[in-house]
N, CA and C atoms as an extended XYZ file, in Angstrom:
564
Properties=species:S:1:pos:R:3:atomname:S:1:resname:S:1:resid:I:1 pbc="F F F"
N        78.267      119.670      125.704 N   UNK     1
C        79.050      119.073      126.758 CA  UNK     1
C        80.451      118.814      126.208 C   UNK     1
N        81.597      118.965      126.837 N   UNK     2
C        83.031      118.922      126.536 CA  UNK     2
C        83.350      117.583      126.830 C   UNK     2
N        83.726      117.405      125.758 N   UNK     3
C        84.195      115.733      125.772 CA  UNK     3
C        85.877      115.590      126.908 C   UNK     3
N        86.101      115.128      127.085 N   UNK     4
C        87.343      114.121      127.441 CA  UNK     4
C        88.379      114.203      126.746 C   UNK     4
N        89.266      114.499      126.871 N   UNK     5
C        90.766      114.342      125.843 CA  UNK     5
C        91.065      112.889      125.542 C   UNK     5
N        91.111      112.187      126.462 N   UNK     6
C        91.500      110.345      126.127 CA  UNK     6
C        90.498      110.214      127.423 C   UNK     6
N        90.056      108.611      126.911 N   UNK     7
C        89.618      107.602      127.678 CA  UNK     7
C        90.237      106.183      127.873 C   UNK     7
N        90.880      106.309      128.944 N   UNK     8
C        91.678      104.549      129.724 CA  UNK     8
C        91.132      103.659      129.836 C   UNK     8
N        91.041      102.967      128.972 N   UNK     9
C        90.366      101.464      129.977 CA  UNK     9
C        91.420      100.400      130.139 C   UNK     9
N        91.292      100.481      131.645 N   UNK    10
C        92.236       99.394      132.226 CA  UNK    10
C        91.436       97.826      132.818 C   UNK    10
N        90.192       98.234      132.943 N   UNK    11
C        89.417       97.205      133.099 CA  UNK    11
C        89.612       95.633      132.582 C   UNK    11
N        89.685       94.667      132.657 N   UNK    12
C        89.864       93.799      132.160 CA  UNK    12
C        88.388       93.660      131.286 C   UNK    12
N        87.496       93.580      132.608 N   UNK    13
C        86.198       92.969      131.745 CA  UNK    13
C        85.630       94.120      131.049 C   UNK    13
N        85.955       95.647      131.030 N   UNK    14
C        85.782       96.823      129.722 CA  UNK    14
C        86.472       96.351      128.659 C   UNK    14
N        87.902       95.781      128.420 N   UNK    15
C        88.413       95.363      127.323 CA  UNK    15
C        87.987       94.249      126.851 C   UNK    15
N        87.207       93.525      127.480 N   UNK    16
C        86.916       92.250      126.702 CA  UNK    16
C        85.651       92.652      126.192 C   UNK    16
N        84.443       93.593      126.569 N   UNK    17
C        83.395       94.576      125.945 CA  UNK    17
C        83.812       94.877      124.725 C   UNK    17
N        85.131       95.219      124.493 N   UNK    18
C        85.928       96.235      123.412 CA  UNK    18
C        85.709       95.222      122.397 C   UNK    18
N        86.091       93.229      122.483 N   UNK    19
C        86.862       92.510      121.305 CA  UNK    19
C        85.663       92.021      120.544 C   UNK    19
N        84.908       92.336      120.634 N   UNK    20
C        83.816       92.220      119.471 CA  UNK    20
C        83.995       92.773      117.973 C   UNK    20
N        84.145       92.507      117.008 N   UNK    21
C        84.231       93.088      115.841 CA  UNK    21
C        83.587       94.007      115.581 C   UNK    21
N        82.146       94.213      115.576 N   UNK    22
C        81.178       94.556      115.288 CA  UNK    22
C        80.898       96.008      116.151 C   UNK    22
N        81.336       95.853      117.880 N   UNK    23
C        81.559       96.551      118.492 CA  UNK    23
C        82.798       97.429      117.728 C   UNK    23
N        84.197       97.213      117.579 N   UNK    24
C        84.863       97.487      117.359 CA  UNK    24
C        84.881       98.655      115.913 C   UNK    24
N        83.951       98.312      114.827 N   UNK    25
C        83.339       99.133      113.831 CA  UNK    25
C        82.630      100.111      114.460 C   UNK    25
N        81.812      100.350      115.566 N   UNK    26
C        81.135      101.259      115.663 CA  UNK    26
C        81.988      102.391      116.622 C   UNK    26
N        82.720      101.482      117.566 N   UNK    27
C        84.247      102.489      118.202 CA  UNK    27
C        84.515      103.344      117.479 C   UNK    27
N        85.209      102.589      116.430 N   UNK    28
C        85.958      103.704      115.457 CA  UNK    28
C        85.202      104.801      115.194 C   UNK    28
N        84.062      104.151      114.527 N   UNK    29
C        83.467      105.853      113.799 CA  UNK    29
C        82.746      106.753      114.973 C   UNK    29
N        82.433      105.787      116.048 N   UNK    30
C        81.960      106.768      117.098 CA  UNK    30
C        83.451      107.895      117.842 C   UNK    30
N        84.260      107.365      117.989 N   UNK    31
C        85.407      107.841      118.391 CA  UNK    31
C        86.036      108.755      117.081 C   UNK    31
N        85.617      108.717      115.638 N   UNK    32
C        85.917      109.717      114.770 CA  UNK    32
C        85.220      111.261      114.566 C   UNK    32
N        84.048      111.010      115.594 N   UNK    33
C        83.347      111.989      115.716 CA  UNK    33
C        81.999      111.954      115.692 C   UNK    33
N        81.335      110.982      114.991 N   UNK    34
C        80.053      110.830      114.196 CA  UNK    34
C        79.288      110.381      115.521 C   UNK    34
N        78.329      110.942      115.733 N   UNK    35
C        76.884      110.542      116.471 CA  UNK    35
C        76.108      109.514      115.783 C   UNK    35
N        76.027      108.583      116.136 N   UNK    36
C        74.864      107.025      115.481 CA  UNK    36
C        73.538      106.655      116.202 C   UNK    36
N        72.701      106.703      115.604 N   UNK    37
C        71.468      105.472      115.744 CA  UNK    37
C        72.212      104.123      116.038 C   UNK    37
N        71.117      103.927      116.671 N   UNK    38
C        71.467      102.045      116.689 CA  UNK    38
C        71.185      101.355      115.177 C   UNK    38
N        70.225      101.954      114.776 N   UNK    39
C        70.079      101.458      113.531 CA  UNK    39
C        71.238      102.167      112.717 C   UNK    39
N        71.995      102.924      112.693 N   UNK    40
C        72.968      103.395      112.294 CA  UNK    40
C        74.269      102.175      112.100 C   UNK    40
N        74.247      102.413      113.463 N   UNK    41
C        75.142      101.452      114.183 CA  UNK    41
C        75.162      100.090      113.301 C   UNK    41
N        73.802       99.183      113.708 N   UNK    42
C        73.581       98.121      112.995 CA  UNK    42
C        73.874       98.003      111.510 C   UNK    42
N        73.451       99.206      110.737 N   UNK    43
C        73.781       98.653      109.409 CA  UNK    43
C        75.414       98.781      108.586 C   UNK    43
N        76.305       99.492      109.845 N   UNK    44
C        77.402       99.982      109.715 CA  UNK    44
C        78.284       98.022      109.910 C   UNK    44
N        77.572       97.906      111.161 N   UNK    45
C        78.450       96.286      111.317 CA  UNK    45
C        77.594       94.980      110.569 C   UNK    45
N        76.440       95.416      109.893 N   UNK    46
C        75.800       94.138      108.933 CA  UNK    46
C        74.826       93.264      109.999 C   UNK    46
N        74.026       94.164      111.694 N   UNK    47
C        73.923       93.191      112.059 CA  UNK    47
C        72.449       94.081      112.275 C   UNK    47
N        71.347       93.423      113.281 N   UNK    48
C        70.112       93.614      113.225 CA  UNK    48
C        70.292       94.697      114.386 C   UNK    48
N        68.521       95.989      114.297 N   UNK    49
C        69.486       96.927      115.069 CA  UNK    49
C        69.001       96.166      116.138 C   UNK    49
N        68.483       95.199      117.003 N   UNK    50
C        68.013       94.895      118.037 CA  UNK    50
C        69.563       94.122      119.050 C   UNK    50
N        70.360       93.457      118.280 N   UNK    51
C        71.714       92.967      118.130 CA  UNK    51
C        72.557       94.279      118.398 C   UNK    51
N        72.523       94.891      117.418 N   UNK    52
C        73.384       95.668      117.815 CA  UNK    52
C        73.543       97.053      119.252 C   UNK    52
N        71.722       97.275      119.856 N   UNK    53
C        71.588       97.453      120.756 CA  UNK    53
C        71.838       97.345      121.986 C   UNK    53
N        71.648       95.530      121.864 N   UNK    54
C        72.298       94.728      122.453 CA  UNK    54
C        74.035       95.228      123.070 C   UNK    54
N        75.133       95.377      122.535 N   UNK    55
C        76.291       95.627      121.612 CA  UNK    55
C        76.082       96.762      122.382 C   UNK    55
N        75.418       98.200      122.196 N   UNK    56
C        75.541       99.322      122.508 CA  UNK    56
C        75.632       99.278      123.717 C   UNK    56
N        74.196       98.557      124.469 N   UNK    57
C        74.492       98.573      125.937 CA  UNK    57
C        75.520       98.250      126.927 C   UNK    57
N        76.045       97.380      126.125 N   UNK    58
C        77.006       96.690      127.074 CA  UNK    58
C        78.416       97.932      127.037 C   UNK    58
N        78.561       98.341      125.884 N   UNK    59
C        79.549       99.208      125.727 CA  UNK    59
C        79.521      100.479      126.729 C   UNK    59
N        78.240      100.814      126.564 N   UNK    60
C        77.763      102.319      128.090 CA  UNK    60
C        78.353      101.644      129.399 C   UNK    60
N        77.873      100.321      129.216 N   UNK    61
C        77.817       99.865      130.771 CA  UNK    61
C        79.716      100.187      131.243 C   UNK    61
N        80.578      100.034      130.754 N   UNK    62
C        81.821      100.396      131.094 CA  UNK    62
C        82.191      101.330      130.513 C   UNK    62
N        80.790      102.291      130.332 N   UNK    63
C        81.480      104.029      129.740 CA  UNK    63
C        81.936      104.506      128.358 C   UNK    63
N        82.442      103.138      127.386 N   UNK    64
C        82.867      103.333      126.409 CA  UNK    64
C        82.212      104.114      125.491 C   UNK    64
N        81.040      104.161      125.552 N   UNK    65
C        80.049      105.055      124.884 CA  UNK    65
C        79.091      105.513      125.554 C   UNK    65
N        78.742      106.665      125.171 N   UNK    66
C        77.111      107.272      126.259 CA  UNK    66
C        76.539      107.853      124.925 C   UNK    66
N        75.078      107.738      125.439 N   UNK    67
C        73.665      108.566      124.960 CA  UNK    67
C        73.968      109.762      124.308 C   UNK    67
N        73.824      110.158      123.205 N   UNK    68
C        74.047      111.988      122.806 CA  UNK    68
C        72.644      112.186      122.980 C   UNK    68
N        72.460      113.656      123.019 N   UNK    69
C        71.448      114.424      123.327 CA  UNK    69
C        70.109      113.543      122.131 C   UNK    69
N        68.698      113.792      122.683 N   UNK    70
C        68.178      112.890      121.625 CA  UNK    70
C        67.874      113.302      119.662 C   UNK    70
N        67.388      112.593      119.295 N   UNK    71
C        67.523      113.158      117.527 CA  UNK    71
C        66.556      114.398      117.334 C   UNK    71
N        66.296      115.170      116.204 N   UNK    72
C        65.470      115.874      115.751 CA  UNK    72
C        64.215      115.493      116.160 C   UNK    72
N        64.391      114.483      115.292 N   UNK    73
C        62.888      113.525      115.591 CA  UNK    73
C        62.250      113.135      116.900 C   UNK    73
N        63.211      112.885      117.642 N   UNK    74
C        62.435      112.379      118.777 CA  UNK    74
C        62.469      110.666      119.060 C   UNK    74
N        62.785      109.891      117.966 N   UNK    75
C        62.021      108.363      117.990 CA  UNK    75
C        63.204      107.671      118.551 C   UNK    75
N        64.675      108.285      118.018 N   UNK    76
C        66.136      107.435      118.256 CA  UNK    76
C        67.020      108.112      118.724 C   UNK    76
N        67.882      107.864      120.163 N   UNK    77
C        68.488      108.971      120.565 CA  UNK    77
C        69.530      107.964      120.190 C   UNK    77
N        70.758      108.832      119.895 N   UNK    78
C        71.937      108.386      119.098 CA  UNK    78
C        73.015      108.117      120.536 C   UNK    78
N        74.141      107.789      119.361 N   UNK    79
C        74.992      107.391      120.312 CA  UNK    79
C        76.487      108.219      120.314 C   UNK    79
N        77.470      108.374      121.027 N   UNK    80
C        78.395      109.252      120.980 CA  UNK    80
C        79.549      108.933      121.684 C   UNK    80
N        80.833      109.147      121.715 N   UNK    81
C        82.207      108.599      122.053 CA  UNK    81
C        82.083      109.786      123.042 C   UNK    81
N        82.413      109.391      124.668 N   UNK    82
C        82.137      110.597      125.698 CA  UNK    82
C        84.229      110.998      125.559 C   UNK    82
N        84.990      110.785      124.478 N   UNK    83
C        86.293      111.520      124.833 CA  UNK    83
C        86.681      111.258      123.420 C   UNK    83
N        87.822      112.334      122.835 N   UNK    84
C        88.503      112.574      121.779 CA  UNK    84
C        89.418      111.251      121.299 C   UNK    84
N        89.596      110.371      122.361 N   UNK    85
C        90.023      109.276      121.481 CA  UNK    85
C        90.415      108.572      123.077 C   UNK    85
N        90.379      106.823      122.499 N   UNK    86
C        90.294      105.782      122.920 CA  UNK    86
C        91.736      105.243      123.514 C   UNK    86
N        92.066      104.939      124.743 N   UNK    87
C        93.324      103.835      124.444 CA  UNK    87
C        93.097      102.738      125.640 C   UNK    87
N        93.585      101.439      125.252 N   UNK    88
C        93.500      100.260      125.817 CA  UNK    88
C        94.608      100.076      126.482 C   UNK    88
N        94.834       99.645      127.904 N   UNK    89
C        95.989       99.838      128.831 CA  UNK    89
C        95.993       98.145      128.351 C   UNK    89
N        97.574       97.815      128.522 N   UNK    90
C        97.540       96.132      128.952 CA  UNK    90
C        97.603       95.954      129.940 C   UNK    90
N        96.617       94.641      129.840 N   UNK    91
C        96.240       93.841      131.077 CA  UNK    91
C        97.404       92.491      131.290 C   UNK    91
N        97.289       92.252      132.619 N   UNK    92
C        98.056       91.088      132.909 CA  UNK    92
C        97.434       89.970      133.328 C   UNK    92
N        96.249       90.281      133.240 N   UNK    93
C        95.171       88.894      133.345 CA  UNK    93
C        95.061       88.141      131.995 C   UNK    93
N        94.912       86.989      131.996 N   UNK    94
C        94.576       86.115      130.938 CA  UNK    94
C        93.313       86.835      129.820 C   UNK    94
N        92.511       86.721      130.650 N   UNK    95
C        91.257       87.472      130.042 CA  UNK    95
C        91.548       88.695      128.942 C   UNK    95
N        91.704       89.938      129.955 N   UNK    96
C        92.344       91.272      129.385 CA  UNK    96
C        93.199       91.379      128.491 C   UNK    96
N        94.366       90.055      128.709 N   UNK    97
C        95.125       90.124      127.669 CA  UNK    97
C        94.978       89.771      126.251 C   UNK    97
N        94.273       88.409      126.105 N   UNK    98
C        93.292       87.885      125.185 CA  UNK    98
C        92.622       89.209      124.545 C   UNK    98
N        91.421       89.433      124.831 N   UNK    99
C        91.001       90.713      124.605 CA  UNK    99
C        91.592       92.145      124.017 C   UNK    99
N        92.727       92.180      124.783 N   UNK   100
C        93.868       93.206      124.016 CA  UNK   100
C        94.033       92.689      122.469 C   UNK   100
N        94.787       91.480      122.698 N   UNK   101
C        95.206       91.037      121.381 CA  UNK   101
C        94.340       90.757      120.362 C   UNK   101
N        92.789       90.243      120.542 N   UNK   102
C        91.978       90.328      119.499 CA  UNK   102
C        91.980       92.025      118.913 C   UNK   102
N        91.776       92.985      119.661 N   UNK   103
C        91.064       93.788      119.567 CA  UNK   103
C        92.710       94.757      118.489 C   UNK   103
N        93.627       94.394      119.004 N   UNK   104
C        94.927       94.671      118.158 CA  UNK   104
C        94.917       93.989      116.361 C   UNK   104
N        94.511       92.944      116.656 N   UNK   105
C        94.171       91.968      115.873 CA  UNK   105
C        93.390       92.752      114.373 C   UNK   105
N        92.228       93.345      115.023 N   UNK   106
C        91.616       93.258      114.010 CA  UNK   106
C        92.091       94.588      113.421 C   UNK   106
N        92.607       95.686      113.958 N   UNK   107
C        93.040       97.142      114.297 CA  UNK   107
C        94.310       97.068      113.033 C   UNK   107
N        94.896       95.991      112.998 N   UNK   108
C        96.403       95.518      112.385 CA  UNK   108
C        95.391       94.890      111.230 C   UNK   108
N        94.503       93.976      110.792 N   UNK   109
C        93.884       93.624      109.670 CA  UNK   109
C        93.580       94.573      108.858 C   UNK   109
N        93.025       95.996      109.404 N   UNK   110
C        92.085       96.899      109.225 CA  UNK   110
C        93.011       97.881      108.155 C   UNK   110
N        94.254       97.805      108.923 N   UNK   111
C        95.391       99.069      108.098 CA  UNK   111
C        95.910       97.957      107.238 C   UNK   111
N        95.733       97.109      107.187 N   UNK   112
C        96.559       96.008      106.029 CA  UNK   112
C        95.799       95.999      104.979 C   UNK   112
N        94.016       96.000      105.204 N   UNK   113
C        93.341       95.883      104.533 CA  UNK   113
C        93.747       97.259      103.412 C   UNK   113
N        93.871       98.340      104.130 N   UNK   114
C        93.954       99.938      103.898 CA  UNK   114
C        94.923       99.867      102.815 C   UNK   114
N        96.198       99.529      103.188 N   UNK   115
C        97.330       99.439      102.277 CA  UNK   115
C        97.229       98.522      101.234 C   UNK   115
N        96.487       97.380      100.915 N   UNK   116
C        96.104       96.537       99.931 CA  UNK   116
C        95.063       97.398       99.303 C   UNK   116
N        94.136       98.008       99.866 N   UNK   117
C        92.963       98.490       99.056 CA  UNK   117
C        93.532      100.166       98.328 C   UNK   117
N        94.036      100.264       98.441 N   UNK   118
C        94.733      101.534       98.173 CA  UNK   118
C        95.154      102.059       96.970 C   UNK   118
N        94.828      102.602       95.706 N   UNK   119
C        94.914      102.403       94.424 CA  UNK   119
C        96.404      102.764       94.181 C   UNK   119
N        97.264      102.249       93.482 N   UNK   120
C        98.872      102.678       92.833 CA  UNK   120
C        98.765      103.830       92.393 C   UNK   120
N        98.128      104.649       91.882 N   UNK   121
C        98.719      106.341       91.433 CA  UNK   121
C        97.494      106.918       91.995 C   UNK   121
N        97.401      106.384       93.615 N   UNK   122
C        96.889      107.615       94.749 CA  UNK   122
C        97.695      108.637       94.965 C   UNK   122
N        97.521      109.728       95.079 N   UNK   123
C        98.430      110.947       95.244 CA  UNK   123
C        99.532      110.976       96.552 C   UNK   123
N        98.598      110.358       97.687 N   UNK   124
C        98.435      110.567       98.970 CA  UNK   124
C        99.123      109.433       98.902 C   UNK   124
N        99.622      108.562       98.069 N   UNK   125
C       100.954      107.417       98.365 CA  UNK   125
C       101.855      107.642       99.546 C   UNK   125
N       102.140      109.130       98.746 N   UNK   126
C       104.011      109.053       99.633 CA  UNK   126
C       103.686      109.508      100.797 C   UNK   126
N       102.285      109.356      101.764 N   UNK   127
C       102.354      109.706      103.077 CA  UNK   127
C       102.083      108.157      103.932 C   UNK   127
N       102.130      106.813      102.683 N   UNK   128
C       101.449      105.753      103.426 CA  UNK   128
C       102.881      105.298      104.108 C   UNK   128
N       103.026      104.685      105.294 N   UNK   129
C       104.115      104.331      105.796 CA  UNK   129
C       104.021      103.388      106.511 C   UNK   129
N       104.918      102.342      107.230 N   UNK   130
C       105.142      101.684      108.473 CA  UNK   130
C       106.112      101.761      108.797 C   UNK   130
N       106.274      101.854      109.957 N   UNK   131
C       107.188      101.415      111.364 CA  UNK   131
C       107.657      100.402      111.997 C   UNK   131
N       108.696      100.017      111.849 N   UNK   132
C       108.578       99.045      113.058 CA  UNK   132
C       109.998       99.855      114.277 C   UNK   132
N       110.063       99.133      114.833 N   UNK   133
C       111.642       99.736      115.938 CA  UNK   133
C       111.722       98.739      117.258 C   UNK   133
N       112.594       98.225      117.591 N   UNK   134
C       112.982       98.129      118.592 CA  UNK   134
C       114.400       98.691      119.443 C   UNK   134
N       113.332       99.135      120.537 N   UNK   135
C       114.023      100.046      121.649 CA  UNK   135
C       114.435       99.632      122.662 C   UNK   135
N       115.598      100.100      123.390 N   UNK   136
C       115.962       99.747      124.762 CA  UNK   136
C       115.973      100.370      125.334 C   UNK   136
N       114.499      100.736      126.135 N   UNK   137
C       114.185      101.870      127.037 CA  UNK   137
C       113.753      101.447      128.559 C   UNK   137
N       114.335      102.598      129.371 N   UNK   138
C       114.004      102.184      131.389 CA  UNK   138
C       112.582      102.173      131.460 C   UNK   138
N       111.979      102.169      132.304 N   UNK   139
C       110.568      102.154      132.444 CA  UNK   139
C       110.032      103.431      132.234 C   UNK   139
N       110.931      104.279      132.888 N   UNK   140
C       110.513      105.476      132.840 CA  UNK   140
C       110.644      106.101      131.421 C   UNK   140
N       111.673      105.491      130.594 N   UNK   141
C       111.917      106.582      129.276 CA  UNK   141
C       110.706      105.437      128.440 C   UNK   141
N       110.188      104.208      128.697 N   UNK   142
C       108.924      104.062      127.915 CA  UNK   142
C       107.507      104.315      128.059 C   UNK   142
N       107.492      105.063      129.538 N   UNK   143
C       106.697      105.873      129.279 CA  UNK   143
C       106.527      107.040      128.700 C   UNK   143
N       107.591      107.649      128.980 N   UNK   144
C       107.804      109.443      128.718 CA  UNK   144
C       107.613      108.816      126.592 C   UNK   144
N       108.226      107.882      125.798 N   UNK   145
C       108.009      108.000      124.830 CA  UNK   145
C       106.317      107.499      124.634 C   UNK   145
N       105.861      106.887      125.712 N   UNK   146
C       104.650      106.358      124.712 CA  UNK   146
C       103.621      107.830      125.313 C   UNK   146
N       103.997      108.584      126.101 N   UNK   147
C       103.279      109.651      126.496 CA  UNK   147
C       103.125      110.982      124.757 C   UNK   147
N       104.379      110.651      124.994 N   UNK   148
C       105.227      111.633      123.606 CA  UNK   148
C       104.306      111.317      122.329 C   UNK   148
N       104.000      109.565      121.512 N   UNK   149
C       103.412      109.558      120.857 CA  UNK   149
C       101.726      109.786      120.761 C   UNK   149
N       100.977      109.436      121.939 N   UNK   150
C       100.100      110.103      121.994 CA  UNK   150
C        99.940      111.791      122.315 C   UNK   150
N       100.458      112.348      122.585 N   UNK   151
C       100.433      113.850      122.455 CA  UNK   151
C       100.505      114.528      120.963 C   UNK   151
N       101.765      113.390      120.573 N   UNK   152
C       101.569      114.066      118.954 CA  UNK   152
C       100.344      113.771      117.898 C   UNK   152
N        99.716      112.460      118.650 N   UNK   153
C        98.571      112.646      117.647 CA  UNK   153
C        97.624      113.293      118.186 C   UNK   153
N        97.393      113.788      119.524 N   UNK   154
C        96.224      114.660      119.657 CA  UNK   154
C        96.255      115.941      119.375 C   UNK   154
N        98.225      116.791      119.016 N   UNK   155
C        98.136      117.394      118.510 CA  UNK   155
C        97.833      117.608      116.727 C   UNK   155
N        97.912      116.373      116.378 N   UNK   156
C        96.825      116.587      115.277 CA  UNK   156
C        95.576      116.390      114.735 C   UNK   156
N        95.062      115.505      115.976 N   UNK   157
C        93.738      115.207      116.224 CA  UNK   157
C        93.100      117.248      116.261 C   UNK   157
N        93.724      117.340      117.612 N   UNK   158
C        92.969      118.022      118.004 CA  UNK   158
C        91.670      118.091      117.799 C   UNK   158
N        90.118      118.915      117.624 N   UNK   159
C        89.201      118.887      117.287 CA  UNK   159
C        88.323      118.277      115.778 C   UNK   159
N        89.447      117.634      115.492 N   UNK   160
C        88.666      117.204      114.322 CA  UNK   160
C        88.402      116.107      114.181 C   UNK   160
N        87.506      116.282      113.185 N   UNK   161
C        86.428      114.756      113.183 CA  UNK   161
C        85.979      114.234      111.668 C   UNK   161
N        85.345      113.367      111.384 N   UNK   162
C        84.400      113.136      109.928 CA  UNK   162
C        83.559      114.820      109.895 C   UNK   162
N        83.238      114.799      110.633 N   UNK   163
C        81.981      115.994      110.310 CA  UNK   163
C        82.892      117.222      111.184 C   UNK   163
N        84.121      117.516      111.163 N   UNK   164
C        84.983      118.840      111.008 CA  UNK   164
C        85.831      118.760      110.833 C   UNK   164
N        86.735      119.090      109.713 N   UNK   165
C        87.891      118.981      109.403 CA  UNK   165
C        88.396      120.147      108.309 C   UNK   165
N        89.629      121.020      108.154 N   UNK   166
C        89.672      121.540      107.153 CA  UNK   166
C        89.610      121.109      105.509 C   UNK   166
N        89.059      121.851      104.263 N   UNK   167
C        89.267      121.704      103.221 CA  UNK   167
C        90.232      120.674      102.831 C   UNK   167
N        89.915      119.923      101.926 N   UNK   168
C        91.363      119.353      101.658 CA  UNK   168
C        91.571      118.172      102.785 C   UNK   168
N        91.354      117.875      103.842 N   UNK   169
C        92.026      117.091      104.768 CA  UNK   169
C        91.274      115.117      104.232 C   UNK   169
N        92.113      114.288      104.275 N   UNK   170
C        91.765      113.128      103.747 CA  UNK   170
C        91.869      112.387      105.314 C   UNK   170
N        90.769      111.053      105.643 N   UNK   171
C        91.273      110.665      106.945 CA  UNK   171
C        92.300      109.723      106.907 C   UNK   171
N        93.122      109.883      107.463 N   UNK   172
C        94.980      109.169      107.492 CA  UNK   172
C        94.940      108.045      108.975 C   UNK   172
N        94.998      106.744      108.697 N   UNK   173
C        95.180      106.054      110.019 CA  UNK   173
C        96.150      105.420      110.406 C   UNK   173
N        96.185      105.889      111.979 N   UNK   174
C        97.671      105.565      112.729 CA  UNK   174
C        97.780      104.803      113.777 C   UNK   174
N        98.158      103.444      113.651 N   UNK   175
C        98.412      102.362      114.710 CA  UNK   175
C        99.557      102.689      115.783 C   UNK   175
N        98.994      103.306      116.447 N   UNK   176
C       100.245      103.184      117.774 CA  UNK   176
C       100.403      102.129      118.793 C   UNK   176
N       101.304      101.260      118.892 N   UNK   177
C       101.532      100.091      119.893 CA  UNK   177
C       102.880       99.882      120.066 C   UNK   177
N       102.996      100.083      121.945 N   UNK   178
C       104.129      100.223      122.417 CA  UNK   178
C       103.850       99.237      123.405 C   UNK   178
N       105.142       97.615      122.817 N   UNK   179
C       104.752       96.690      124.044 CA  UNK   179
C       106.178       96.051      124.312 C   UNK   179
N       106.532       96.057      125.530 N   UNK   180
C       108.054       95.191      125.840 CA  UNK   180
C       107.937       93.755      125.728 C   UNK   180
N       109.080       93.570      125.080 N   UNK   181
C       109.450       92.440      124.811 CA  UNK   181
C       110.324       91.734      125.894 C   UNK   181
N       110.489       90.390      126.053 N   UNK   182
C       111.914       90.111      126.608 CA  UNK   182
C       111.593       89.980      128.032 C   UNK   182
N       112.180       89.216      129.370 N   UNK   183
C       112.099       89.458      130.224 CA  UNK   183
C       112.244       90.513      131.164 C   UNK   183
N       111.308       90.962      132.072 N   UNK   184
C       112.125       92.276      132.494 CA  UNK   184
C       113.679       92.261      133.191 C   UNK   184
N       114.237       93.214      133.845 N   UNK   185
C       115.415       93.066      134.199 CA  UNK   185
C       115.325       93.006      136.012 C   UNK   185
N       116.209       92.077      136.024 N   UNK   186
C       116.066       91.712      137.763 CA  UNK   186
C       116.080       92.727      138.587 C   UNK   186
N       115.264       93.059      138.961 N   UNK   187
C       115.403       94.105      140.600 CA  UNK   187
C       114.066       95.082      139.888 C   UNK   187
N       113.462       94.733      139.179 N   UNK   188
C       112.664       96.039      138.866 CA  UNK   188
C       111.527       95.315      139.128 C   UNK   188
């Protein structure tokens, strides 16, 4: 079955599904490619697989994840990211927004962690980087750029995953977040 290029969730109460930690560990690697057990799942976030089942369901229930075909075996049908990668719309509800920001939260811990854990004469140094920028863009030119940065990573996404990637390829992670600051401007 052909996955999805991106999956939106604009949902408020899908993004607050999302701010679970634990949930949030199994996103990633499900969204990197990898098919999981629940017991997979579970021992990936440290939690019981009955818990983390728990966790799974709720995630299907707003689509974020579906059923893959069942295992070899027969006993555990796994779990699978139904699109090539994830993005969280902001919300303007209290809730949603909350939820955004945990779920940013831990996303921003995660690459901090990365860059602290990272040994001094790694090879792959001079590709570690950050960004910051502020822009003064119309509505329309912040979309057309935040359209722009996701295109460029799916053109290097493209089909690859943990379990396909060329020779040689190391996995490299990239925080994209595009949010206005400032009041908007009168008449818009």
């Amino acid at each position: 079955m052909a996955k999805k290029k991106r999956l939106v969730i604009t949902d408020p109460r899908a993004i607050r599904a999302l701010a679970h930690p634990a949930r949030q560990l199994v996103i990633d690697e499900l969204f990197n490619g990898k098919v999981l057990t629940a017991t997979e799942c579970a021992e990936l976030a440290g939690l019981t697989p009955s818990a983390m089942s728990y966790h799974l369901r709720a995630l299907e229930k707003w689509g974020i994840i579906q059923r893959a075909d069942e295992s070899a075996d027969g006993r555990e049908r796994p779990w699978r990211a139904p699109a090539a990668s994830l993005v969280i719309s902001s919300q303007s509800t209290g809730a949603g927004r909350l939820a955004s920001q945990a779920m940013i939260k831990t996303a921003m811990d995660a690459v901090l962690d990365q860059f602290v854990d990272m040994d001094a004469d790694d090879p792959w140094d001079d590709v570690s980087s950050m960004s910051r920028s502020r822009l003064w863009l119309t509505h329309d030119e912040a979309q057309r750029f935040n359209q722009e940065l996701n295109d460029l990573v799916d053109r290097f996404k493209k089909t690859r995953s943990a379990s396909s990637h060329p020779a040689g390829a190391r996995e490299v992670t990239s925080l994209i977040a595009v949010v206005p600051t400032g009041d908007p401007p009168e008449g818009s």
